[in-house]
GUPAVEX-282300 format. One record per atom (N, C-alpha, C): residue number from 1; residue in three letters; atom name; x, y, z. Coordinates in steps of 0.1 Angstrom, whole numbers, plus 5000, padded with zeros to 4 digits. Layout:
N
REC    nr   rest   atom     xx     yy     zz
REC   NUM    Ala     CA      X      Y      Z
...
//
This chain:
172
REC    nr   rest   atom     xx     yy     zz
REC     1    Unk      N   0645   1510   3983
REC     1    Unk     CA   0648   1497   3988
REC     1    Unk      C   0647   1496   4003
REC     2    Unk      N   0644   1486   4009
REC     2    Unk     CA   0639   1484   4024
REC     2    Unk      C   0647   1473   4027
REC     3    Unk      N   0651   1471   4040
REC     3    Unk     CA   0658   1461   4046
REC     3    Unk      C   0653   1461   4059
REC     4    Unk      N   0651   1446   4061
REC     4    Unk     CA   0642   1444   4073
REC     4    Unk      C   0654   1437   4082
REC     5    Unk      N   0652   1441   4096
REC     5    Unk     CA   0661   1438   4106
REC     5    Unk      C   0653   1433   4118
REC     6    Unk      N   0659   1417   4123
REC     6    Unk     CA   0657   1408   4129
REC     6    Unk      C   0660   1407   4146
REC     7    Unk      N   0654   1411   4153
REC     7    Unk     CA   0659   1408   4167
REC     7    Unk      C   0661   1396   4175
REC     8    Unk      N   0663   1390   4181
REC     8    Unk     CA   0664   1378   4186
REC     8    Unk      C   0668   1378   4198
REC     9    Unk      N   0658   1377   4205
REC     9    Unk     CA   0666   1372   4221
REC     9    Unk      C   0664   1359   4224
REC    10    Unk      N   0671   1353   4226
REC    10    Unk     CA   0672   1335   4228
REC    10    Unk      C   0670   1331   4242
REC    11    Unk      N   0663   1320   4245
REC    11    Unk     CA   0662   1314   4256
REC    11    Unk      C   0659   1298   4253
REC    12    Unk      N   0661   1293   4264
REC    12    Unk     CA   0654   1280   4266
REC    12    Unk      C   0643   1275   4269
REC    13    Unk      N   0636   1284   4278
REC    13    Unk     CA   0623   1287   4279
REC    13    Unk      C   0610   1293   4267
REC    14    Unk      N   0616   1304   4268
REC    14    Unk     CA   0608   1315   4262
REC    14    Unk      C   0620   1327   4246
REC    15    Unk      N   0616   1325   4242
REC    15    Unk     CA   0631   1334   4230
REC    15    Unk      C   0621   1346   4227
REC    16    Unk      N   0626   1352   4227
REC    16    Unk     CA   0618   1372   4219
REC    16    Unk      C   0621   1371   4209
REC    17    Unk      N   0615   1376   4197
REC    17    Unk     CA   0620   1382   4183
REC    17    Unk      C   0613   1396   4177
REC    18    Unk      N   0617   1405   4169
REC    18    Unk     CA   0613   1419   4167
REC    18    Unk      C   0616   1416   4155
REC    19    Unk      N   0607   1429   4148
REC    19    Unk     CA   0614   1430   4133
REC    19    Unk      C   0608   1449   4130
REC    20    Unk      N   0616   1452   4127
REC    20    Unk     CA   0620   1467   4121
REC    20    Unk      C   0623   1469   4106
REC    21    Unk      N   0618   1473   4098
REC    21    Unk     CA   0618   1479   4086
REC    21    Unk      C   0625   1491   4088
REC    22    Unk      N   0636   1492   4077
REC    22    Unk     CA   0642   1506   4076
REC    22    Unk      C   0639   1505   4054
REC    23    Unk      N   0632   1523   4057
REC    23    Unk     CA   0631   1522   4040
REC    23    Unk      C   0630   1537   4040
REC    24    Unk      N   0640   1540   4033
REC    24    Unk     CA   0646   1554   4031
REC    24    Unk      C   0654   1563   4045
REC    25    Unk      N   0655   1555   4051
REC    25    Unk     CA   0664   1561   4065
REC    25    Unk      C   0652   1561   4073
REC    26    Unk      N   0637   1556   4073
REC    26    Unk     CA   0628   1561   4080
REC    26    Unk      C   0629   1547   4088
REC    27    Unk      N   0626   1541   4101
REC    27    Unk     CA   0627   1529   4108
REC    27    Unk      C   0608   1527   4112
REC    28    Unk      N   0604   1515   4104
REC    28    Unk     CA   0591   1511   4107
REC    28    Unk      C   0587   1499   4114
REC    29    Unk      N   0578   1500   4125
REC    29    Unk     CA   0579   1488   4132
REC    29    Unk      C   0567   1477   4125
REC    30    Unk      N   0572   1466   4130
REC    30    Unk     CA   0568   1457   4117
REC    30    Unk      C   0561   1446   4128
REC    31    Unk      N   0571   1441   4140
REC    31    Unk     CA   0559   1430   4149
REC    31    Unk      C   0573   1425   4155
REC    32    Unk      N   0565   1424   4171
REC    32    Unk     CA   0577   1416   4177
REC    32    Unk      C   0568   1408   4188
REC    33    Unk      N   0572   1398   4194
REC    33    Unk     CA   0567   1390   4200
REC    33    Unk      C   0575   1374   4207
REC    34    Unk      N   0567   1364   4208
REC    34    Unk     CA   0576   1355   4217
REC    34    Unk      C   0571   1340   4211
REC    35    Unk      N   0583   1332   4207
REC    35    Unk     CA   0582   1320   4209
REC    35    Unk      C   0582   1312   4227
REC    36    Unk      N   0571   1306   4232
REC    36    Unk     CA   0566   1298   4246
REC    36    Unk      C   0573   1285   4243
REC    37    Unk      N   0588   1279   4244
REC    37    Unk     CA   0589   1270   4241
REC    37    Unk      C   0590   1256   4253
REC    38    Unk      N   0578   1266   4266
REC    38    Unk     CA   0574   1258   4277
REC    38    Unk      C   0560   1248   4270
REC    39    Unk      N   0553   1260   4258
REC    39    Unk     CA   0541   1249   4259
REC    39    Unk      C   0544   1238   4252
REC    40    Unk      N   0553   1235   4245
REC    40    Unk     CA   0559   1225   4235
REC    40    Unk      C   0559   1210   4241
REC    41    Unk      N   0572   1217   4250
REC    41    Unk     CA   0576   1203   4260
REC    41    Unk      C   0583   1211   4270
REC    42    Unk      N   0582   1197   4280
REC    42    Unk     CA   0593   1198   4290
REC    42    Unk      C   0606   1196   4290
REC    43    Unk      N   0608   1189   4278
REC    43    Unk     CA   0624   1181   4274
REC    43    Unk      C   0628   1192   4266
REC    44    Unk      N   0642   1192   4272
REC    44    Unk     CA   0652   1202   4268
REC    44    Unk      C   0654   1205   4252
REC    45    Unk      N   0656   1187   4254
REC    45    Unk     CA   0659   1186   4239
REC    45    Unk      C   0648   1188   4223
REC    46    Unk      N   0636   1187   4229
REC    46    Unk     CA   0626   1191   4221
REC    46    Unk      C   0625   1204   4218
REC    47    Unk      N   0623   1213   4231
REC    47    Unk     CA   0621   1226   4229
REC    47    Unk      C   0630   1231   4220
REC    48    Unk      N   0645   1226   4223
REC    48    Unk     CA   0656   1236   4214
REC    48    Unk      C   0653   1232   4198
REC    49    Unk      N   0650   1217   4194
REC    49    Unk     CA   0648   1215   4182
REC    49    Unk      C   0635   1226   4178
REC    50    Unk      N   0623   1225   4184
REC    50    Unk     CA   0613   1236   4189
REC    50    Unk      C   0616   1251   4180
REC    51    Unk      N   0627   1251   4191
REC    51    Unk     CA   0633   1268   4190
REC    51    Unk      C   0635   1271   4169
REC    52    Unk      N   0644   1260   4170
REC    52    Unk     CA   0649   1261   4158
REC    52    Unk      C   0639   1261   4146
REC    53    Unk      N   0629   1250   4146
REC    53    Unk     CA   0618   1251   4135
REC    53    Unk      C   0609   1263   4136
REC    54    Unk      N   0604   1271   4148
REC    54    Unk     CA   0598   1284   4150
REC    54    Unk      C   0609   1294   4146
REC    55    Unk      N   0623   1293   4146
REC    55    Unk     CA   0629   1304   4139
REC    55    Unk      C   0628   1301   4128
REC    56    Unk      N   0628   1288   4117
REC    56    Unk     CA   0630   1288   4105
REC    56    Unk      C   0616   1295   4097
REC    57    Unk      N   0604   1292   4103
REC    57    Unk     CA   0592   1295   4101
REC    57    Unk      C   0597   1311   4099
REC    58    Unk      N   0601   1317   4113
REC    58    Unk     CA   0599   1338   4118
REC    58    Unk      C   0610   1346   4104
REC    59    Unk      N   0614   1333   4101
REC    59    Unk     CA   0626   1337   4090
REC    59    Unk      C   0620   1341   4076
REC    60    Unk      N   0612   1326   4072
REC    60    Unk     CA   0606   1329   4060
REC    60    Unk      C   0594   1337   4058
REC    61    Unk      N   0588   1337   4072
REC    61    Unk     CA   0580   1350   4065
REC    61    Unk      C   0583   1365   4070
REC    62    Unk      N   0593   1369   4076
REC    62    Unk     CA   0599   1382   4073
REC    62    Unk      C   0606   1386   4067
REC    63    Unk      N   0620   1375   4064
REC    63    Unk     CA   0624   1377   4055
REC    63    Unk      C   0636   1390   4057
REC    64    Unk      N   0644   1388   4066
REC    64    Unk     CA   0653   1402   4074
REC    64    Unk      C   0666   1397   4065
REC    65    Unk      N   0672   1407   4063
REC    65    Unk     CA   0681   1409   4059
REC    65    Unk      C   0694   1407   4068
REC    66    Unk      N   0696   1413   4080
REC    66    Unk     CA   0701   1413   4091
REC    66    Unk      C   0695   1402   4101
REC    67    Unk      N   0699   1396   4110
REC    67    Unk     CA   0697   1391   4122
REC    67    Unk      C   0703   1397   4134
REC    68    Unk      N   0703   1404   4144
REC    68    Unk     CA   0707   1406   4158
REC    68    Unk      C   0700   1398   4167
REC    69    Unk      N   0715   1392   4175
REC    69    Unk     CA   0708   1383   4187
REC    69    Unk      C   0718   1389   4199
REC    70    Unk      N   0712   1384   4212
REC    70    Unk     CA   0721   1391   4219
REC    70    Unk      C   0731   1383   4224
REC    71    Unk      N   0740   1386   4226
REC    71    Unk     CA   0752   1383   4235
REC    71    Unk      C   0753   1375   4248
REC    72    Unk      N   0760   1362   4248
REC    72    Unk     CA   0761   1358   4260
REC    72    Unk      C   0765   1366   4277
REC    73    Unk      N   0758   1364   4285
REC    73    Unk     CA   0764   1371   4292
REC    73    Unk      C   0765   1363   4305
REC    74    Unk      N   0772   1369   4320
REC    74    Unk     CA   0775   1355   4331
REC    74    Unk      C   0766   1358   4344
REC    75    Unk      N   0759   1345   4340
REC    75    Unk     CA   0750   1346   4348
REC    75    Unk      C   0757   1339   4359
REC    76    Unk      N   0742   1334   4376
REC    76    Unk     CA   0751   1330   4386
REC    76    Unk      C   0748   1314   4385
REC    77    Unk      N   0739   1312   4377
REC    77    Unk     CA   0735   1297   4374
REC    77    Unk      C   0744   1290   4359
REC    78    Unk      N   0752   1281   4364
REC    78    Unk     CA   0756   1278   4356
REC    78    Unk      C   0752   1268   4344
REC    79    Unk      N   0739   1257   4351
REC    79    Unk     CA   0730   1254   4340
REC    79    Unk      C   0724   1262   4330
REC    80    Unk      N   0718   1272   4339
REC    80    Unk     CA   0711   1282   4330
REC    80    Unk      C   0720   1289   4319
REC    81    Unk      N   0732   1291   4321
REC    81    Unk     CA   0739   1299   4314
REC    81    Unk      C   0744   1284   4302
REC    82    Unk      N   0742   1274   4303
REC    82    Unk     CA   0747   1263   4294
REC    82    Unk      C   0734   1262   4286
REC    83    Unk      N   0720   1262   4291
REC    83    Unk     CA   0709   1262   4282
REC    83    Unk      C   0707   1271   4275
REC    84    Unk      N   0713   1284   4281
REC    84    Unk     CA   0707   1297   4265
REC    84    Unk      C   0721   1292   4261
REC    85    Unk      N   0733   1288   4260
REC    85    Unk     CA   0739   1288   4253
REC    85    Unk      C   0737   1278   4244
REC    86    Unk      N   0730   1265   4245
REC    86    Unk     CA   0724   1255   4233
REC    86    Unk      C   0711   1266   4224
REC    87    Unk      N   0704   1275   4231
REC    87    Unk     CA   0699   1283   4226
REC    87    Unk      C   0702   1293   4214
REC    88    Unk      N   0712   1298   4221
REC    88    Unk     CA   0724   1308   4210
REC    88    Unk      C   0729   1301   4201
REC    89    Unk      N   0731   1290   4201
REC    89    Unk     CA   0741   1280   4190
REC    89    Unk      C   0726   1276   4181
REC    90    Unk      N   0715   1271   4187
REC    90    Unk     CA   0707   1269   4174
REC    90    Unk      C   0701   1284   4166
REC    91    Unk      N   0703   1292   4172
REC    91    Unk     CA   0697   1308   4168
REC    91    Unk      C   0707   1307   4157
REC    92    Unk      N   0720   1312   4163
REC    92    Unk     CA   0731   1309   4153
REC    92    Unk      C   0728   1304   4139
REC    93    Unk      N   0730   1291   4144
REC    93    Unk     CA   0731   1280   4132
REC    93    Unk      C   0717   1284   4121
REC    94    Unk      N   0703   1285   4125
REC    94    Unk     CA   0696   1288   4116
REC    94    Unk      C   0694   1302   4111
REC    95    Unk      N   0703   1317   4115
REC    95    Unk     CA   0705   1327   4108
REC    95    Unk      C   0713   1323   4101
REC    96    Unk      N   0725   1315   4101
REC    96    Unk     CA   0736   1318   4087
REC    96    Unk      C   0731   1304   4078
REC    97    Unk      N   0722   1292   4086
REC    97    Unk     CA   0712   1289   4073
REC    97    Unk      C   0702   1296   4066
REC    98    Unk      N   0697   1301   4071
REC    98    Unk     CA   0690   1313   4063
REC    98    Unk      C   0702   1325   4055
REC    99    Unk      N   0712   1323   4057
REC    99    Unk     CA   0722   1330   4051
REC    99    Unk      C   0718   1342   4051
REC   100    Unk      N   0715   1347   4060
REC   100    Unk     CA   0710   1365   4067
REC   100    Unk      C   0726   1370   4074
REC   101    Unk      N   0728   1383   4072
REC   101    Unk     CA   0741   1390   4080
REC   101    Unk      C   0739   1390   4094
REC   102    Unk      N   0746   1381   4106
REC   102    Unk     CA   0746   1382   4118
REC   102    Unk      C   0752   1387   4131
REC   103    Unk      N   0742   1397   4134
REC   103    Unk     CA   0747   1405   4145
REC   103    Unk      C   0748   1401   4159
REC   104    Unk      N   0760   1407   4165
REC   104    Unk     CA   0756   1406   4183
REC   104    Unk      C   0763   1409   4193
REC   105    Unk      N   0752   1419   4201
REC   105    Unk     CA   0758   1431   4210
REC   105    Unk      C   0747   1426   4223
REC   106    Unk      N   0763   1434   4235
REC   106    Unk     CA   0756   1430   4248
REC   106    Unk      C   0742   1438   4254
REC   107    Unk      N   0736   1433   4263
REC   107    Unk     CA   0724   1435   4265
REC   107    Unk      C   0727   1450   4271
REC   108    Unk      N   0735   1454   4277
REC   108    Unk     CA   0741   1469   4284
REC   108    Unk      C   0741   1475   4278
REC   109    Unk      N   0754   1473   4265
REC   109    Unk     CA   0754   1482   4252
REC   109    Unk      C   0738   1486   4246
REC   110    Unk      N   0729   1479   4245
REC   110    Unk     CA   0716   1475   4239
REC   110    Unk      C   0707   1489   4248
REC   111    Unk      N   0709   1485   4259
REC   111    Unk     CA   0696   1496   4269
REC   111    Unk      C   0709   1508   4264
REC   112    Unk      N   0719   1508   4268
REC   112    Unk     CA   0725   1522   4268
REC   112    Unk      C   0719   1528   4258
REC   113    Unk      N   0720   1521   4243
REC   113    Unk     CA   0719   1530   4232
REC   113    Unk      C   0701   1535   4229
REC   114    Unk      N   0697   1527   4236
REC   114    Unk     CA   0677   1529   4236
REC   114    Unk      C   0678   1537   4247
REC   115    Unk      N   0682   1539   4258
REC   115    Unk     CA   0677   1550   4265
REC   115    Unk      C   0685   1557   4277
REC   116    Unk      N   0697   1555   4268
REC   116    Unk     CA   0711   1564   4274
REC   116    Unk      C   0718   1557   4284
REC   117    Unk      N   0710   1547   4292
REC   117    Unk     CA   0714   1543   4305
REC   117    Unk      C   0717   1528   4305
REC   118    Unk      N   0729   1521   4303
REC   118    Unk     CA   0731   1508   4305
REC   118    Unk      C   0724   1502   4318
REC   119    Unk      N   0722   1507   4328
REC   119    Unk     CA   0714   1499   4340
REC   119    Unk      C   0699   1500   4333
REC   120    Unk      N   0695   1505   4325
REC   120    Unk     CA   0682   1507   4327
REC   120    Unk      C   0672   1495   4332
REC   121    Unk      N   0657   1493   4335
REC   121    Unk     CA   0652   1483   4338
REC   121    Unk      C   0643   1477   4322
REC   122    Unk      N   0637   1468   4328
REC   122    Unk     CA   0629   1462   4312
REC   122    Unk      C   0619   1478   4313
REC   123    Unk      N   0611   1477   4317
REC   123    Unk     CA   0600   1489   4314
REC   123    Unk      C   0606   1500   4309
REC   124    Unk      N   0615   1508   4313
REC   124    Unk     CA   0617   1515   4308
REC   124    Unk      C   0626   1513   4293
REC   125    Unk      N   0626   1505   4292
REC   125    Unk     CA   0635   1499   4274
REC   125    Unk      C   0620   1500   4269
REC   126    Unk      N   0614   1492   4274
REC   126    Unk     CA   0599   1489   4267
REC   126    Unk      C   0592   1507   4266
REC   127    Unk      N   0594   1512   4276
REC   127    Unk     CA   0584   1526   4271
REC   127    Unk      C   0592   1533   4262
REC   128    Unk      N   0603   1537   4261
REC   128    Unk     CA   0609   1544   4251
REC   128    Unk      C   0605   1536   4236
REC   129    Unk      N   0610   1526   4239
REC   129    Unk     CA   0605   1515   4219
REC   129    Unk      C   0591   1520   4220
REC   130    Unk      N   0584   1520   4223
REC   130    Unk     CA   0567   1524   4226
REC   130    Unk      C   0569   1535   4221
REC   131    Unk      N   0576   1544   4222
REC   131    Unk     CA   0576   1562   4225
REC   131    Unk      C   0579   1563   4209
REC   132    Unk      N   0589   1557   4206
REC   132    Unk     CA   0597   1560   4198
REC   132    Unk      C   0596   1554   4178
REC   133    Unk      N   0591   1542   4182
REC   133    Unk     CA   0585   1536   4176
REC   133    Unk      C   0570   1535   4171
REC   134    Unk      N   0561   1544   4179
REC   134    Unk     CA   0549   1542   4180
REC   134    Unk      C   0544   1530   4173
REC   135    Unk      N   0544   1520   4187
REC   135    Unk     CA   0539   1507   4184
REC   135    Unk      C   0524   1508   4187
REC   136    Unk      N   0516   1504   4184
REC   136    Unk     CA   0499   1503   4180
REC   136    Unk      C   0497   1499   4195
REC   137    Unk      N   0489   1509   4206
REC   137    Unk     CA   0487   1502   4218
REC   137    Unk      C   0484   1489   4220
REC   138    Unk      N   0475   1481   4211
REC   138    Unk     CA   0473   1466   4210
REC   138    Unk      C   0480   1460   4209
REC   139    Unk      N   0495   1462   4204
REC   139    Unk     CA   0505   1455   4207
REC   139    Unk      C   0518   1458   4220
REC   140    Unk      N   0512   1466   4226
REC   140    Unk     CA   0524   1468   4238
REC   140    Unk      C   0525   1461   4248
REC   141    Unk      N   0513   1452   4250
REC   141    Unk     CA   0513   1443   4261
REC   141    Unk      C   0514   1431   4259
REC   142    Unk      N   0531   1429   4255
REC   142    Unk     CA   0538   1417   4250
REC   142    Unk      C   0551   1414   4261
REC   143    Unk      N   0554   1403   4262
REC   143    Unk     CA   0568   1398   4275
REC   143    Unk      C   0577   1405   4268
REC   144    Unk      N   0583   1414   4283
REC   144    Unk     CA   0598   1414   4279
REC   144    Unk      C   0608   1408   4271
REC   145    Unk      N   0605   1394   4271
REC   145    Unk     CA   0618   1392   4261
REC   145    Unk      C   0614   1394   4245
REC   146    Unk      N   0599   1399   4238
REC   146    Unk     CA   0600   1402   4231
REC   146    Unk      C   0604   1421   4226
REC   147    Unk      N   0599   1426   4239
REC   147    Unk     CA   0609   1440   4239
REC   147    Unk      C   0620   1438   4237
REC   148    Unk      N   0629   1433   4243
REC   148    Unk     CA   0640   1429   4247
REC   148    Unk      C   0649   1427   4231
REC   149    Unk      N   0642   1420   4225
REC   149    Unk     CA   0646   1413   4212
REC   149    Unk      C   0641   1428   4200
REC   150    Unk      N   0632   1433   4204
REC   150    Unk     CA   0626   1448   4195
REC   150    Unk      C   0639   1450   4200
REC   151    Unk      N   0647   1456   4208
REC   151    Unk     CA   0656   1468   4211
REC   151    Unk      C   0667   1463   4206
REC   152    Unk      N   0674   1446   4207
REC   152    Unk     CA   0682   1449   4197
REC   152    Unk      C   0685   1449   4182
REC   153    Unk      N   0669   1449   4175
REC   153    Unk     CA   0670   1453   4161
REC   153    Unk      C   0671   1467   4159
REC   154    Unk      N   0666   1478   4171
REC   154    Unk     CA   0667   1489   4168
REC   154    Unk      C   0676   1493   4173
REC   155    Unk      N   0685   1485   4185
REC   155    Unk     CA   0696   1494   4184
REC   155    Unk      C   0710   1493   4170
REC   156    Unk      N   0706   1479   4166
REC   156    Unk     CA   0714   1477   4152
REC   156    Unk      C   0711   1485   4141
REC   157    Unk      N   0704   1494   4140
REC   157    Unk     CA   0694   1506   4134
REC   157    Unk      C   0705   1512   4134
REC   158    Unk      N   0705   1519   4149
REC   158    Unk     CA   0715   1530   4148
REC   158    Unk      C   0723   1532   4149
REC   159    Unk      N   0732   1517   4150
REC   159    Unk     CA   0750   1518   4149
REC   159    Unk      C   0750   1513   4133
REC   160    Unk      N   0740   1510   4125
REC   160    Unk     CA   0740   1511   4114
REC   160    Unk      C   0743   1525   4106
REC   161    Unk      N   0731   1533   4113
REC   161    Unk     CA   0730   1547   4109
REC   161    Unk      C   0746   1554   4110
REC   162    Unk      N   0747   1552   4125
REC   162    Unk     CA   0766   1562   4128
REC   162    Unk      C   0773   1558   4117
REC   163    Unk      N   0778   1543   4112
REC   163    Unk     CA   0783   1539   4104
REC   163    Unk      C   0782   1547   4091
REC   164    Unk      N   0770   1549   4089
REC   164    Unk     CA   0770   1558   4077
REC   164    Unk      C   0773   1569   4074
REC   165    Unk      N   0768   1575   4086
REC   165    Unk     CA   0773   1591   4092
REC   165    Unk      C   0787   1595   4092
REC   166    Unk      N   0796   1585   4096
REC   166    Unk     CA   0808   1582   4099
REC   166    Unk      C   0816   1581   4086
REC   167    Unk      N   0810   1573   4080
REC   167    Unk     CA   0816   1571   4061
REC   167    Unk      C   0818   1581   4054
REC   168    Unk      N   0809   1590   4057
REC   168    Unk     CA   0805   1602   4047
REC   168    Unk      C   0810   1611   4055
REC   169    Unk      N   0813   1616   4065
REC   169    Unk     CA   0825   1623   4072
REC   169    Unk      C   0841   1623   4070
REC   170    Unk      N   0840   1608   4067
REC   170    Unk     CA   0855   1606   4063
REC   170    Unk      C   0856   1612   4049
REC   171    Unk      N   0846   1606   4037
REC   171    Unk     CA   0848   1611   4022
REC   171    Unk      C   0850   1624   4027
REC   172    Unk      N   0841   1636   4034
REC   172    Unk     CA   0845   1649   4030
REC   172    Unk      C   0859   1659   4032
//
């Protein structure tokens, strides 16, 4: 049995999404990339409706079991921080219409567990998923935010994994 897991990084602009196959404990990379929800429109309000029918589309044909999106966090702009949050709210709303299990962890926790170091920078989150993942060089030269969105499906991988680790420690 395989269960595919959904990354999601949300914007107003531009949103990331990844997807990771896990089948037999083995983690396979499957495609990650970016919805442009500049080339759409200019109006706020289009792009987010935008947002939402390009996730309903990323949904039915992967088909994840899981969704991870990331975590609000405080930025110094306070418009900006109210736009990814209409962002977050339609991400939301169309993983639990798709009635997928929904995850969400901060972007710190996220680099920590990909490459030990919560400060880390985008590149280096991006070369470790690269490393680690062996993603096909023809796909590495993708925006950050769809790295971004790869790392937190894989870091939901392995606090999936601990969890199980952790289960079966307790049984013994």
């Amino acid at each position: 049995m395989s269960q595919k897991i959904f990354g999601l990084d949300p914007g107003s602009r531009v949103a990331g999404f990844g997807v990771l196959e896990v089948r037999q404990g083995a983690v396979k990379y499957v495609d990650h990339g970016i919805i442009n929800l500049m080339s759409f429109s200019e109006n706020f309000a289009d792009r987010i409706f935008f947002l939402g029918e390009e996730i309903q589309k990323l949904l039915a044909l992967y088909q994840p079991q899981d969704i991870v999106i990331e975590k609000v966090f405080l930025g110094k702009n306070v418009d900006s921080a109210f736009k990814l949050g209409h962002a977050r709210g339609v991400v939301l709303c169309e993983a639990r219409r798709y009635q997928a299990h929904v995850h969400e962890y901060a972007a710190r926790e996220v680099k920590k567990g990909v490459t030990g170091r919560g400060s880390a920078e985008k590149e280096e989150v991006q070369s470790v998923l690269h490393s680690l993942l062996k993603i096909p060089v023809d796909q590495r030269k993708k925006a950050f935010d769809a790295t971004d969105a790869l790392a937190l499906a894989f870091f939901h991988v392995q606090k999936q994994e601990q969890s199980r680790l952790l289960g079966r420690m307790r049984e013994i």
